[in-house]
C-alpha positions, 0 to 999 in steps of 0.5 A, spaced: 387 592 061 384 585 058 390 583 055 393 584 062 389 580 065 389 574 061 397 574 060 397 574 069 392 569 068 395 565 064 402 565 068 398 564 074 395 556 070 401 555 067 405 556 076 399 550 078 401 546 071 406 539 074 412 540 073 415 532 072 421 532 068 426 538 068 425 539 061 418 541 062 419 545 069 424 551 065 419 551 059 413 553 063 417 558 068 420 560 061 412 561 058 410 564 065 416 569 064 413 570 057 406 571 060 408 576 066 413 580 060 406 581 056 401 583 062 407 588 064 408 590 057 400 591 056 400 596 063 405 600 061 401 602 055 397 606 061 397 611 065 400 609 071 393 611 075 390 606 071 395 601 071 392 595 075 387 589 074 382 585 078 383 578 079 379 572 083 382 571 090 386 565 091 383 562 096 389 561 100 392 567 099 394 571 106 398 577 104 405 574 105 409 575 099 412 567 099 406 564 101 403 566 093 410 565 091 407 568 084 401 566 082 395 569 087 400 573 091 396 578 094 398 585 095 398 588 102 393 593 101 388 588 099 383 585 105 383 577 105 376 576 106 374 580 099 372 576 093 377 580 088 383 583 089 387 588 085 394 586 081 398 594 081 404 594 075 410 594 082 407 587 084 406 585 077 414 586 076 415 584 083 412 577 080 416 577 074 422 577 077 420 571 083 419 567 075 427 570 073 430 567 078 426 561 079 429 560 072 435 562 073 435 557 079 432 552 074 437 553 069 444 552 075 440 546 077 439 543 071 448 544 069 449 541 076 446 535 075 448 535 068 455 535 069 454 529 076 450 525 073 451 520 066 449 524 061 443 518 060 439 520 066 437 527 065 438 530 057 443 533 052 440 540 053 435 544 057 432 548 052 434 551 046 431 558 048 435 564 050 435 566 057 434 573 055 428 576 055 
């Protein structure tokens, strides 16, 4: 269960990073993704009764899945006022794939702009990493 925590933690620091050129915002949603895959991974190990972590509640959050869009996205079942809140495998997996398809969206954007744009202003390639995962 730590190593759960720690990958959903890190996915939720690498989310606040800035994301300055288009380069560096695919490769940190590509380590998010990484991060999310690896916390999964580490709760399906085990039982589905005890496949769940406690996380610090984000200030902000309110129990609307696009207002957290990822990183202290807070379960319905969780109450505001509370100083933890509890991550299950479903809302884990629900994050993870909000991340795909931010990476997916990324990547079509970075290939429109690729092909209106000189090739000068924005780069050769976006990243040499695959898109499966």
């Amino acid at each position: 269960m730590a190593a759960a925590t720690i990958m959903y933690d890190r996915a939720g620091r690498l989310d606040l990073e800035d994301k300055p050129t288009w380069d560096e915002r695919y490769n940190l949603v590509e380590f998010q993704l990484e991060a999310y895959i690896h916390a999964i991974h580490a709760l399906c190990l085990l039982d589905a009764r005890d496949a769940w972590i406690t996380v610090g509640a984000s200030p902000d959050a309110e129990g609307d899945p696009a207002s957290g869009f990822g990183f202290g996205y807070q379960s319905n079942n969780i109450a505001k006022n509370r100083d933890s809140e509890i991550v299950e495998l479903e809302d884990m997996r629900r994050e993870s794939e909000l991340c795909r398809a931010r990476r997916e969206l990324l990547f079509r954007m970075f290939k429109i702009r690729g092909t209106m744009a000189d090739e000068g202003n924005y780069g050769a390639t976006i990243n040499s990493r695959t898109l499966t995962v």
